[in-house]
N, C-alpha and C positions, 0 to 999 in steps of 0.2 A: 602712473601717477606717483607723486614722492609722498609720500608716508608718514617719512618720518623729519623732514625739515626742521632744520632747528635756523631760528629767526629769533631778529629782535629789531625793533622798532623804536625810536629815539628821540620823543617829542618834547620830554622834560628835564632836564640837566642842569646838575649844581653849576654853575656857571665856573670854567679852569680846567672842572675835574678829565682829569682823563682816562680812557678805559680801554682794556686790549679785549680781545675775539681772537680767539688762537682757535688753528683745526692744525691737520697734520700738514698741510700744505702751505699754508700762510698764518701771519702774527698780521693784526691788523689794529692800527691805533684810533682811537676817534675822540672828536670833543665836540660840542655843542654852547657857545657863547653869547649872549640876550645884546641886542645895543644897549650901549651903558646908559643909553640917553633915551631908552626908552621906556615907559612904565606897562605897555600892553605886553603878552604873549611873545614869544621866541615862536616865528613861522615857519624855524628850518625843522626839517626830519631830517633822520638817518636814519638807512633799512639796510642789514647785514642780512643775507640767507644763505648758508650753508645746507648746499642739496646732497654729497656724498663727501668722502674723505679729503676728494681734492680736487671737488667742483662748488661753486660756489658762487654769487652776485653781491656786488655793493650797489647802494643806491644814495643820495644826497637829492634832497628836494626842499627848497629856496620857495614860501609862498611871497607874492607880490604883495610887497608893502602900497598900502594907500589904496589898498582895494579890501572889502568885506571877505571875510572869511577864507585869509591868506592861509591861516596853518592850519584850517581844514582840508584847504588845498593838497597842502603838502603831506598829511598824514593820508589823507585818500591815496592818493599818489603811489605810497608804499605800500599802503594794506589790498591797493588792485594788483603791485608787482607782487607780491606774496603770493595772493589766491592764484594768479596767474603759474606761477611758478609748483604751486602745490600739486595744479590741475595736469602738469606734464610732467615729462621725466626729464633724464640727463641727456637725453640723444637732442634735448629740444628745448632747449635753453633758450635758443635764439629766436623763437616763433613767440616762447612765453613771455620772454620781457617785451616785445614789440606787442604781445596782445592785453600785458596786461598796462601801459601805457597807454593806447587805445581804451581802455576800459577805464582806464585814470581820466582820461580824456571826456568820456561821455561821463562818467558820473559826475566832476566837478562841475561840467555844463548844465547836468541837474540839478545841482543847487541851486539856479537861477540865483547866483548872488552874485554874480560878477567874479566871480574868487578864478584864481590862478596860480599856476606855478611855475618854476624853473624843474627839472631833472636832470644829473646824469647819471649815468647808472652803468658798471664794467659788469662785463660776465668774466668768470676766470674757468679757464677748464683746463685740467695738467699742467698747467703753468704756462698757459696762451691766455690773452686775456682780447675781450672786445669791446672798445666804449660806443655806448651811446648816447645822446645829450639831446633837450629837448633846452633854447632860452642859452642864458651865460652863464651857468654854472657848468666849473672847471673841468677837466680831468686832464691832468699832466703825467708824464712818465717820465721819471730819470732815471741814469745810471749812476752809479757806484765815483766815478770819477767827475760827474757834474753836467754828463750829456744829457741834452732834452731827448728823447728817445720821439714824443709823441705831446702833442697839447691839443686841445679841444679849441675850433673858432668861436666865440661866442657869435651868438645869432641877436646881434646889437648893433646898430649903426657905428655906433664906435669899433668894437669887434671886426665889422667888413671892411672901416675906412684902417684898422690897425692892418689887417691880410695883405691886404689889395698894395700897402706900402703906402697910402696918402697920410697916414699918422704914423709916429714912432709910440711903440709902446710904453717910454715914460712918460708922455705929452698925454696920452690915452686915462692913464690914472689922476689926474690932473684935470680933464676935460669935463665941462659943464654938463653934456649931455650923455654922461658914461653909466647911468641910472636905465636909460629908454632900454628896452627891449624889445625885442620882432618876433617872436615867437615861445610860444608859453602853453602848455600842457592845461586846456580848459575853454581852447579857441577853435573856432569853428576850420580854419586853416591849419594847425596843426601840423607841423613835420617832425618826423626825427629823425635827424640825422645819424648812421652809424660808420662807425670808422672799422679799421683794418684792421686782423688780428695779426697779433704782435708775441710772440713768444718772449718770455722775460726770462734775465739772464740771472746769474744769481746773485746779484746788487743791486737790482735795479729796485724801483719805490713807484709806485701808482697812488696818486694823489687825486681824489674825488671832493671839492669844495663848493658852497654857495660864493655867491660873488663878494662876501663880504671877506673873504681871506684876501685875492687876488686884487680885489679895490684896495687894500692898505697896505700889502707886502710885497714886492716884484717879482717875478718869475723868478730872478736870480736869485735872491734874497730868499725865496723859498725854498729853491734848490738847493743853495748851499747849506741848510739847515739841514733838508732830509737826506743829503747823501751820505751822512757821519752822522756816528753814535746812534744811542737807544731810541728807536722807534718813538716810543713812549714819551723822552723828551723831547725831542724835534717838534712834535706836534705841540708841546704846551710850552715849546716857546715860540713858537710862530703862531699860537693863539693868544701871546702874553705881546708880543708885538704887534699884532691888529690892534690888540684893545688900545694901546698905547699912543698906536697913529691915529687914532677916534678920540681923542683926548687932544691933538693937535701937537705936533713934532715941527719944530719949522724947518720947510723947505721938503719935508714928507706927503705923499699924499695922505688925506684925511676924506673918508665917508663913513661915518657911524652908520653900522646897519648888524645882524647877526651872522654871526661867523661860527660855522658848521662846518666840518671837513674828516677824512677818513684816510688816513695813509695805509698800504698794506706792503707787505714784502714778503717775498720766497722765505719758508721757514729759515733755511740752513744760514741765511744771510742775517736774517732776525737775529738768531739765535749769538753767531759770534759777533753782531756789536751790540746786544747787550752786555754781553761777556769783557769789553771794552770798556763800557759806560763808567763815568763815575761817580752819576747821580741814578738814583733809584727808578726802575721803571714806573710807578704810576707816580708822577710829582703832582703837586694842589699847589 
């Protein structure tokens, strides 16, 4: 069992602010932003757990809007990946997050409220990381030069018509039906997908998001921000350009919704483009 976890869970945030999570292995940036057009609750979580020096999970969990008790959803969500995580060690990382999503699984379905969620969630261990994703919330991998290393398919009819080649990815952001979802953490059908570990190089950036980031900013568009400069601001300006395109940009895509998201990177790489930067790491 791990002991001694140190965790945090991310349900209420000044809406901009941005906050790092440093351990000796990674610098990790995160923000939490409400629709601006909305007056209820912010249903995204974020759940960081650091299990040893230089193991560790992120998680990002998106509750479904227009259904009852979206971001009880998404807080269950995290506090089953927790307890799951607490209850094993480090050799079994990969058992804990698949059982404690299963157990996010069965508890939201006991609300009997209908509530649901989106999930992804990377395991990092020595500097391999593993995603898994439950719905359309993201996880991207870049490198240092602007390569997509890795991306998550969303589990959305949009998502499998973007795969498959029957849509282009800009036509996709644009498209009427890019809200639907086919799979969600609180349904009796339940998958989760896990992908391939991937050793990160020492540039590379792991991006975990609700679908409100990638519904207003393009893959490229994202990329290009976190491949250069300070961690800390690449994220709160591609949280300052969501809100932006939610406000109506013309000829941009526009879906007002909450925009939640986590970038992480290899310390050593952290480290010298802060050292770069020329604005401050936490910017408001």
């Amino acid at each position: 069992m791990i002991t001694d976890i140190r965790s945090q869970i991310v349900t209420e945030q000044v809406d901009g602010q941005v906050e790092l999570w440093e351990s000796p292995a990674w610098l990790a940036a995160f923000t939490s932003r409400r629709n601006p057009f909305k007056t209820g609750p912010n249903e995204d979580a974020l759940g960081l757990f650091q299990v040893d020096e230089s193991s560790g999970v992120f998680a990002v969990a998106d509750g479904c809007g227009g259904m009852r008790g979206g971001e009880l959803a998404a807080k269950l969500a995290l506090q089953s990946l927790e307890e799951s995580l607490a209850n094993n060690d480090t050799s079994r990382l990969r058992a804990a997050i698949l059982d404690g999503i299963e157990h996010a699984n069965e508890a939201i379905r006991g609300l009997k409220l209908g509530a649901a969620c989106t999930l992804a969630v990377v395991e990092w261990q020595d500097g391999v990381i593993r995603p898994y994703h439950v719905g359309d919330a993201k996880i991207v991998i870049t490198g240092g030069m602007g390569r997509i290393r890795y991306q998550s398919i969303c589990h959305s009819p949009v998502g499998f018509a973007v795969e498959s080649g029957w849509l282009h990815a800009d036509d996709a952001m644009h498209h009427e039906d890019r809200h639907l979802v086919s799979n969600v953490v609180g349904c009796e059908r339940m998958r989760i997908e896990i992908g391939p570990t991937i050793r990160l190089g020492p540039r590379d950036t792991v991006v975990l998001a609700s679908d409100g980031l990638f519904d207003n900013v393009s893959i490229a568009e994202g990329v290009e921000w976190l491949r250069k400069g300070s961690l800390a601001e690449s994220v709160h300006q591609l949280s300052r350009m969501s809100c932006e395109r939610m406000m109506g940009v013309a000829g941009a895509p526009c879906k007002p919704d909450d925009v939640s998201f986590i970038a992480i990177r290899p310390k050593a790489a952290a480290r010298r483009s802060a050292q770069h930067a020329s604005l401050p790491n936490r910017p408001r």
